[in-house]
C-alpha positions in Angstrom: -64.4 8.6 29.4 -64.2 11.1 26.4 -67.2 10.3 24.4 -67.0 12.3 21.2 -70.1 13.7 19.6 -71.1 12.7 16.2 -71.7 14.9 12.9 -74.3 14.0 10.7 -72.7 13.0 7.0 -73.9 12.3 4.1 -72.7 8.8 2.7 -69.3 8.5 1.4 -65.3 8.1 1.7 -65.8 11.5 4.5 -68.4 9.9 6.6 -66.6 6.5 6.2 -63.5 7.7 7.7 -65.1 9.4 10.7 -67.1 6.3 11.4 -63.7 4.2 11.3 -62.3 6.9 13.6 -65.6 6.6 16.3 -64.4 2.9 16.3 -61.2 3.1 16.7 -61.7 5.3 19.9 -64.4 3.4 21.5 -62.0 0.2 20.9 -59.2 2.4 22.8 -61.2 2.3 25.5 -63.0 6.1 24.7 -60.1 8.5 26.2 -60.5 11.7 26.6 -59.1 14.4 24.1 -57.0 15.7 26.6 -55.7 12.4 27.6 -54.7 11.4 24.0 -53.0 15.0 23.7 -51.3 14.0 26.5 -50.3 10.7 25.2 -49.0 12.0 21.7 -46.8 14.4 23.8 -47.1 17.6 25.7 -47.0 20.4 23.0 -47.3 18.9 20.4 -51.2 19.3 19.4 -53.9 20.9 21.7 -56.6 18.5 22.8 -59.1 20.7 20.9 -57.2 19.7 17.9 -57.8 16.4 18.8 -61.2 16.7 18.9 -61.5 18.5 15.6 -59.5 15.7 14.0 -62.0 13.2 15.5 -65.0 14.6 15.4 -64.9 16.7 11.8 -66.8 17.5 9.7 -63.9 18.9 8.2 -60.9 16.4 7.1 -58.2 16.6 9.2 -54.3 17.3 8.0 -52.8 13.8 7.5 -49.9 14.5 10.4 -52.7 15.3 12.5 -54.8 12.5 12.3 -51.5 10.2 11.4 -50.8 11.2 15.4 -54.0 10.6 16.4 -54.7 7.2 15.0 -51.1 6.2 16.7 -52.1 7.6 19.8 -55.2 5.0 19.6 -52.9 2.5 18.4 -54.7 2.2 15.0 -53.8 0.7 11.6 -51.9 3.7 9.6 -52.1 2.4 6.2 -55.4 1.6 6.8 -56.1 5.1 7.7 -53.9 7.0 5.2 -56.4 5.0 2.4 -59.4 6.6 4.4 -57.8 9.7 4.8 -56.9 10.1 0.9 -60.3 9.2 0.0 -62.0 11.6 1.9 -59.3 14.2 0.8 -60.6 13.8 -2.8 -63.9 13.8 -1.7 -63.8 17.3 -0.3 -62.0 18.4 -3.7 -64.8 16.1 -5.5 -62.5 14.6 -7.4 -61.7 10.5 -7.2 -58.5 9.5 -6.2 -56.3 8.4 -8.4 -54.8 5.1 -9.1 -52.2 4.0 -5.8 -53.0 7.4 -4.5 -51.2 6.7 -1.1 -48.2 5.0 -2.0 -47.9 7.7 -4.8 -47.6 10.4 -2.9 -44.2 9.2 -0.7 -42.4 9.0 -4.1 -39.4 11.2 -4.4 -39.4 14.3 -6.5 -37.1 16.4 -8.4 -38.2 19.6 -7.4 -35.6 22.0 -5.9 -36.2 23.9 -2.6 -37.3 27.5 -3.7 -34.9 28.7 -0.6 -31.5 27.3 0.0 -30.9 26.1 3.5 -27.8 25.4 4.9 -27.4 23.3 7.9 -24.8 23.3 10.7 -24.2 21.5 13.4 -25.1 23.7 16.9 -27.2 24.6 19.5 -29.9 22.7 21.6 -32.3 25.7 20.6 -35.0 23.5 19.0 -35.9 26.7 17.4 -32.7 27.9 16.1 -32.6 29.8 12.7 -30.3 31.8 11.5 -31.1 34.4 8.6 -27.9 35.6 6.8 -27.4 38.9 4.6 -28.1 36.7 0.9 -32.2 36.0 2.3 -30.6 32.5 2.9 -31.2 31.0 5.9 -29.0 28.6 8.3 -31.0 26.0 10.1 -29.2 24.6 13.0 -29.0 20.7 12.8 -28.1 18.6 15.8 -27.1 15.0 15.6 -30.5 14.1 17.3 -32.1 15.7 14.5 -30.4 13.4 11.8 -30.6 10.1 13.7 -34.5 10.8 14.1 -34.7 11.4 10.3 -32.7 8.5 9.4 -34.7 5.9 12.0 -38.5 7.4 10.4 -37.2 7.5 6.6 -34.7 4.8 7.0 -37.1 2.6 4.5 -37.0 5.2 2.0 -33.3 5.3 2.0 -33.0 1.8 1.9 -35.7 1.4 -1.5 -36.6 5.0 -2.6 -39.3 3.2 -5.6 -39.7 -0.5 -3.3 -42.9 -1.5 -1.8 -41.6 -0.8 1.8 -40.9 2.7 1.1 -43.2 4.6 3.5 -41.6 6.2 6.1 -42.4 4.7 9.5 -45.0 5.7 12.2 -43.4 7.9 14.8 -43.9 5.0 17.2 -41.8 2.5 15.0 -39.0 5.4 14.9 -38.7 5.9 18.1 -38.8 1.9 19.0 -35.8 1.9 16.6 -33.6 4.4 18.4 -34.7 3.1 22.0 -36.3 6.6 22.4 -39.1 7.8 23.6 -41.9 8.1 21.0 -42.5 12.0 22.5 -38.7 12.7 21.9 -38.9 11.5 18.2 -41.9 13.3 17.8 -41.0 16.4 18.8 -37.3 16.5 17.0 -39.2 15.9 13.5 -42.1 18.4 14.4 -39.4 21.5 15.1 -37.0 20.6 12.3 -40.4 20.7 10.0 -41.4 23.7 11.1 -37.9 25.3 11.2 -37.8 24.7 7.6 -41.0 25.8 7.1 -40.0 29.3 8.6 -37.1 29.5 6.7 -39.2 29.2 3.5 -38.5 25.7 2.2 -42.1 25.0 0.8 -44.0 21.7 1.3 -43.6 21.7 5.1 -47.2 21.5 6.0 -50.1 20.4 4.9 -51.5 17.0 4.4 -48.2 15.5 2.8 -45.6 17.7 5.3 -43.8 14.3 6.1 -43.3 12.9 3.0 -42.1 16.3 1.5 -39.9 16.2 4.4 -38.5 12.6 3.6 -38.4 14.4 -0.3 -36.0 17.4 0.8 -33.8 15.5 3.7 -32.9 12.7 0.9 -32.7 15.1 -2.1 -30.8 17.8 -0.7 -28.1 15.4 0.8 -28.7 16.0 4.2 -29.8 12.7 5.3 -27.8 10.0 3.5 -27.7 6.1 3.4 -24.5 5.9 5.1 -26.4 7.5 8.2 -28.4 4.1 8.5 -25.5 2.5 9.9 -25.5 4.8 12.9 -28.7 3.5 14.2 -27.5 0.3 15.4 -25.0 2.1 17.2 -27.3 4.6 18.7 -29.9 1.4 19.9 -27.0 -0.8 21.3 -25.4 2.5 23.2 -22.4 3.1 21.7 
């Protein structure tokens, strides 16, 4: 059993979303950090990352705890409304108006780097810098059906209601994959663009600036929707 220890915090949108987070984990039974590391997928955060995320006082990032609160198989809209409260809270400002739903919307801000990507290696890693400061991110066809099964809602409806990308879990049910496997191909590609300079790539709103730059750049297009069927029946 991984009981986790409790910080004393004063009233509020913080201390409510820590106490929905104690509840969620004694529902799941009261794993250890370690064990929910493990479960989320080897790698991908350290177990005392876990614990900060659970424990606080300090807010979590949002693809932190969004990993988290799947790993305990909890409500993620629910959570995400938490989470944004207590996000103002820290800045002491309120939220505003649709706060959550805002925040997937696309934008029309250009990438402060250009990024060209090729088909290529399995290095997960792979980046190639070229003479212009440009940089070449290698994109394999894993990559793209993984972005196309988690933002396939966007693509379909960029301004509908059922716009929010999906959980990891619901991605990877969609392409018959692993959850780890989906995880882990949207968690490098992230970060490869993040060390090739494209900004937005963490922070609390990494995955919906991700879903922004895939769909406005081109790279990830409606037509790669169709594929997914394939991919799930095998062929």
């Amino acid at each position: 059993m991984g009981k986790i220890g409790r910080v004393e915090l004063p009233p509020g949108p913080i201390a409510d979303l820590f106490e929905e987070l104690r509840r969620l984990h004694r529902l799941a039974g009261e794993p250890s950090v370690r064990e929910i590391a493990a479960t989320i997928g080897e790698g991908v955060l350290s177990h005392a990352t876990v614990h900060a995320a659970l424990r606080g006082p300090r807010v979590p990032r949002w693809p932190v705890l969004d990993l988290v609160v799947e790993a305990l198989e909890g409500d993620g809209p629910k959570f995400k409304a938490l989470w944004v409260a207590a996000r103002y809270a820290e800045d002491e400002r309120p939220p505003p108006l649709n706060a959550v739903s805002a925040s997937y919307l696309p934008t029309e801000r250009p990438p402060r780097t250009r990024v060209d990507m090729v088909p290529g290696t399995d290095d997960l890693n792979a980046v190639i810098e070229t003479d212009d400061g440009s940089a070449t991110i290698v994109l394999r066809d894993a990559d793209r059906l993984a972005l196309a099964a988690l933002f396939e809602p966007t693509l379909r409806d960029p301004l509908g209601p059922d716009r929010l990308p999906r959980t990891y879990a619901a991605a990877a049910a969609r392409l018959g994959w692993p959850r780890t496997s989906l995880v882990k191909r949207i968690e490098y590609l992230r970060m490869r663009l993040h060390r090739a300079g494209v900004p937005n790539m963490t922070g609390y709103n990494a995955v919906a600036q991700l879903a922004d730059y895939v769909i406005a750049t081109g790279l990830l297009k409606t037509t790669d929707i169709d594929r997914l069927g394939r991919e799930q029946n095998g062929t």
